[in-house]
Structures are given as C-alpha cells and as structure tokens.
N, C-alpha and C positions, 0 to 999 in steps of 0.2 A: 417321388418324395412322400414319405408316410409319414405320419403324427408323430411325437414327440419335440423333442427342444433343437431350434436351428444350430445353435452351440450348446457347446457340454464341455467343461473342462473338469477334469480329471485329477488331485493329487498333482497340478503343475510346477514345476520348480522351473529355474531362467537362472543360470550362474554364469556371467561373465567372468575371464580369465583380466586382471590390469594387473602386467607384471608380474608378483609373487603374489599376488593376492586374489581372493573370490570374491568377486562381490555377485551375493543374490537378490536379482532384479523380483522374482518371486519366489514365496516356499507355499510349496504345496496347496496350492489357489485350488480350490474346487469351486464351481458357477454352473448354470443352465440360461439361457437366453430363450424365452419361448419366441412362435412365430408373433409378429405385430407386435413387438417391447417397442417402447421409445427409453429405452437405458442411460443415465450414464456412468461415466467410471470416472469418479473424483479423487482428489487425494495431492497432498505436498509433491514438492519436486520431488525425483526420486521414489517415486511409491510403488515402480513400475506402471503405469495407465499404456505410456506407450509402444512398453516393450507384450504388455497382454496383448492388445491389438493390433501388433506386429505380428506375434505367433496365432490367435485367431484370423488372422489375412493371410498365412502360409509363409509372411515374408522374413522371416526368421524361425527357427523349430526350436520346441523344448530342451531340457536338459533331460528332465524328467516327467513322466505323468504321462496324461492322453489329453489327444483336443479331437473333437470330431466336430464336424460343419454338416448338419442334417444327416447324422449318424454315420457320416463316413471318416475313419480314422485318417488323419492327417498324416499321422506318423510311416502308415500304413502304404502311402503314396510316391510316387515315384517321380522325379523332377517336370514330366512332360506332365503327366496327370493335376500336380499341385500347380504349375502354369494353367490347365486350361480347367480348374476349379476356380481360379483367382479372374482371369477373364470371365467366368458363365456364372458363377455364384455369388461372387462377392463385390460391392464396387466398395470404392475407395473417395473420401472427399479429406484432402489435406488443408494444413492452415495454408500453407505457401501454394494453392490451388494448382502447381505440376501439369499446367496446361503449356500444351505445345506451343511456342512462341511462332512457326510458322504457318499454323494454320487457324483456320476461321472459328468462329464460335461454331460454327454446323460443321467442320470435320473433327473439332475437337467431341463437339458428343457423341457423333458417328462414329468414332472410332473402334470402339469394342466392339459395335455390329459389324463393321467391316473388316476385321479379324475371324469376326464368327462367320464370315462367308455369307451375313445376311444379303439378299438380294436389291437393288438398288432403288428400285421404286418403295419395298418397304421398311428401308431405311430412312429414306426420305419423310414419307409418310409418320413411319416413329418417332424423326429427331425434330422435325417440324413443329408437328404436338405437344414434344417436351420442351423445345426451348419456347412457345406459345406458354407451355404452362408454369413455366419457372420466369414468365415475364420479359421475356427478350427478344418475340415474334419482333423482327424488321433490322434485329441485330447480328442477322444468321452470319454475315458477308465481314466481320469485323473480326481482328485479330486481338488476343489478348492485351496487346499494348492501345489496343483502342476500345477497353472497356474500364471500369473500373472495379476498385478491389472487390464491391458486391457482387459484380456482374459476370467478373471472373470467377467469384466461389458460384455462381447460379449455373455457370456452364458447368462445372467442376460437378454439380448438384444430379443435372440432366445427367450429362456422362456417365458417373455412380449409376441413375437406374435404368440406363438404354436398354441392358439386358436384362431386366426384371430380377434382378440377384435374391439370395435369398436373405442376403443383412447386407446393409450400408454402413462401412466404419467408418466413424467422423472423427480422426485426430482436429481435438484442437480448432473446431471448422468457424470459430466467431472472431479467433485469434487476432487475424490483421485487418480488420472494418470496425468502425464505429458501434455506438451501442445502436442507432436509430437500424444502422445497416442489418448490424446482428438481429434483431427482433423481425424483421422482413423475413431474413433469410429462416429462423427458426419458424416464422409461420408458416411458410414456405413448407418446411421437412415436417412441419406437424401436420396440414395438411396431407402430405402423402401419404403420409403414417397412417392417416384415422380415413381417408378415402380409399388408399390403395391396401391398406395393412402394408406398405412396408416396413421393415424391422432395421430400426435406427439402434446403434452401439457407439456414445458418443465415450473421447476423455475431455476432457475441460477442467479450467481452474475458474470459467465464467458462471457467476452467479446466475447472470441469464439464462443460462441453458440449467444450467439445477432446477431452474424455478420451474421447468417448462416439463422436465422429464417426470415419467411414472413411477422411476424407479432408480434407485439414486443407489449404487454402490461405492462405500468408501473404501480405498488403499490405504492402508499404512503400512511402510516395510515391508513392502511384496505380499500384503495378504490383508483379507477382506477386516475392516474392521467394524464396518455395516453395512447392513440391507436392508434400502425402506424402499418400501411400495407405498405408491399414493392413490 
C-alpha cells in the first residue's frame, strides 16, 4: 500500500433503469478520501449517500467513471478479486447491524478472519481485544437476540475492523439507537479513528455524527454541493 488517497472517484455517474426511465443516482462525482478521514456524506433522501457507498464497497459498480480503493481500479477487477478486496480491505457497519442471528457475538466478529484463513489462537487473541475494546468483554457467548440494538451495532463495529481494512463504510450506523446510544458508539469510531487512524466514510441524515466529523461532504442530486473541512 503506497501514499496517496484510500479512495479516489473518478467522473462517477450511477444510472438506474425504472421502466422507461433514468434515474441518475450520481453525475459525474469526483472525491478523494485520504488515509485517517473521519468523513461524512450528507444530503436529502435521494441524493445518492447510499448508492456512493455501495459502489466504494464493490457492492454495486458504476455506470460511468473510475473508483479505485488504494489505487487499484475497481472496474478493473474481476468477480473473485472484488470479493476478497471487500473481505481484506473494506469492512462494513450497517444501520440494520446484518449480524448472524445464529451465532455469538465472538463468531460474529471472527468471522472475516476465519474466511481469511486466519489461525485460531490469533483469532481469538484479535477478536477478544476488540470486543474488550468496543465494550462487551464477558458478552463474547451471547447471540444477537440477546444484545441490544447498541451492542449489536458494537459487534457490527469490531467485525468492520477484525481485518484492519483500509476504510470502514458506515451506512446510516446511529440510524436505530437512541441518541445517549449514538454518542457512545460515535466515541467509540472516534476513538479508533484518532488511536488507530482508521478511516471512517459515514452517510447519515444524523446531526450527531455531522457534529462529530472532519469533514462533511454534502449531496444534492448525485453530486457534491460542498466540502468542509474542520
């Protein structure tokens, strides 16, 4: 991994087909995400937030443009390659937290390393420390139905950085908790951020997390209609 921007979009455009008609999710988005951002991406329903973050996560592809993830073309990639980019580079924290309803909060964080073929003792050892650090040391043995909606996004949180990715994309991540919840869990990601440098890429409509990011990118109609740094 050499210097420059963990993302870089490109001239992006995102046209879905409804029927006889186009609708463009974005036109021609150009962005850089350096390493260590705590970003977000704001903006009305419809502004595209979550369709960018889809196509920065591999999980849907442009119509138009380039997106690269630490300078490697997305476009560029071939179905197994953009799988195991999305496993080793990127994690993921949704609002609806997408954790496995039958297993534990410690195999749900484990999970990406045990894909990655990581070894079993220092799995253990890694998912241990992170669910210790995201606050739920003694809760490892409990299944999603026996946490609550915090404690589910904190596993959801762990999970994201098991593999040390190089951005964590947060659709929406305060969406279904309280605000006392939300402000936990944002100290939580701010701390990673400013001890670990990991590189948070949130959308949101919450004010709380605007308050809390560096750098606040607004959407209107698929495309940037500012950029503050704080």
């Amino acid at each position: 991994m050499g210097e420059g921007p963990v993302i870089s979009l490109r001239d992006v455009t995102k046209v879905y087909r409804q029927g006889s008609v186009d609708i463009h999710a974005l036109r021609d988005l150009s962005m850089e995400v350096q390493p260590g951002e705590f970003t977000v991406i704001c903006g009305p329903s419809g502004s595209g937030k979550t369709t960018m973050l889809n196509l920065i996560g591999a999980l849907d592809a442009a119509t138009s443009g380039s997106i690269a993830l630490e300078g490697r073309e997305l476009g560029g990639l071939n179905k197994k390659e953009l799988s195991e980019l999305r496993r080793d580079r990127i994690g993921f924290v949704f609002q609806a937290y997408n954790l496995m309803p039958v297993l534990t909060a410690y195999e749900n964080a484990e999970m990406v390393l045990w894909v990655q073929g990581v070894d079993a003792a220092t799995r253990r050892e890694r998912v241990m420390g992170l669910l210790e650090q995201v606050g739920l040391k003694g809760l490892e043995d409990r299944r999603p139905s026996e946490l609550s909606g915090g404690q589910q996004q904190r596993v959801a949180i762990a999970r994201a950085i098991a593999s040390n990715p190089a951005v964590v994309l947060a659709d929406e991540p305060t969406a279904n908790v309280d605000s006392e919840t939300a402000e936990t869990l944002l100290g939580l990601m701010e701390e990673l951020n400013r001890e670990q440098g990991v590189t948070f890429l949130f959308s949101t409509h919450d004010p709380q997390v605007m308050e809390r990011a560096r750098r606040v990118v607004r959407l209107v109609d698929g495309n940037i209609a500012s950029d503050e740094r704080r």
